[in-house]
C-alpha positions in Angstrom: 0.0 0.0 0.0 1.4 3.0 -1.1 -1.1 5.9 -0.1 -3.3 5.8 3.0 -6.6 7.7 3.7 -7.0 6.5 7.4 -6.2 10.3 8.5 -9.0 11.7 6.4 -11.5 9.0 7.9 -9.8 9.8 12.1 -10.6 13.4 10.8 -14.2 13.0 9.4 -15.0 11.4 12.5 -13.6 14.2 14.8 -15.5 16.5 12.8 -18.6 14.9 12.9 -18.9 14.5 9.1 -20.4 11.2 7.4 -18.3 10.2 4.2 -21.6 11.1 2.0 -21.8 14.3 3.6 -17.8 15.1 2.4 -19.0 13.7 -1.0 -21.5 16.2 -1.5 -19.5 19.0 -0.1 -16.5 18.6 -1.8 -18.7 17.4 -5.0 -16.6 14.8 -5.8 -18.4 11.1 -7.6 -19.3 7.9 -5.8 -17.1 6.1 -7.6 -13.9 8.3 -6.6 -14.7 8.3 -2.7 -15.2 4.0 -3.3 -10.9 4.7 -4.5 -10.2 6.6 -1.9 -11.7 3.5 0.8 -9.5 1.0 -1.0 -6.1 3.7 -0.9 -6.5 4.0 -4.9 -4.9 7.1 -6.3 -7.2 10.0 -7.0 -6.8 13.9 -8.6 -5.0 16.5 -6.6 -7.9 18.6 -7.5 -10.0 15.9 -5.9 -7.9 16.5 -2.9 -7.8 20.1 -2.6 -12.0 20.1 -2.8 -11.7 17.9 -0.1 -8.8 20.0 1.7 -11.4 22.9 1.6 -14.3 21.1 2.9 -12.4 20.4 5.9 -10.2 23.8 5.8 -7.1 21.0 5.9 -3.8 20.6 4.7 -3.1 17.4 2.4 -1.0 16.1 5.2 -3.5 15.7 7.3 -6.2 13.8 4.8 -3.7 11.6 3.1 0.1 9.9 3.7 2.3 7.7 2.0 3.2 4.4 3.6 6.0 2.6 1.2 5.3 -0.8 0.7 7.7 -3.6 1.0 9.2 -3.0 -2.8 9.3 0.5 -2.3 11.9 0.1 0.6 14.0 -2.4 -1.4 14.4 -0.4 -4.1 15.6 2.5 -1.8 17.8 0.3 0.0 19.4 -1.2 -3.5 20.4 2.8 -4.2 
């Protein structure tokens, strides 16, 4: 797994916010918030409408976690 969401659902739940609700807001399709619950990539754009929904920073909606190959290949550098 490469990207991870897990902060943007912690901070949905802080704030009170249902993931429908978000959807709406940041008028974004059911098919790209299904991606984002299974860590798929999405737009930047999709993130910044998201970023202003929750008056966020991307840090704090989204992180990279490098996956086993990931580290090998840093390690074979």
């Amino acid at each position: 797994m490469a990207i991870s969401y897990n902060k943007l659902w912690k901070q949905l739940i802080d704030k009170k916010i249902s993931a429908a609700e978000l959807r709406k807001k940041a008028e974004i399709a059911p098919n790209t918030l299904t991606r984002m619950k299974k860590d798929q990539e999405v737009t930047m754009q999709v993130l910044e409408r998201i970023c202003k929904v929750l008056d966020s920073d991307f840090g704090e909606i989204v992180e990279y976690i490098p996956d086993e190959r990931d580290s090998e290949v840093i390690k074979s550098k």
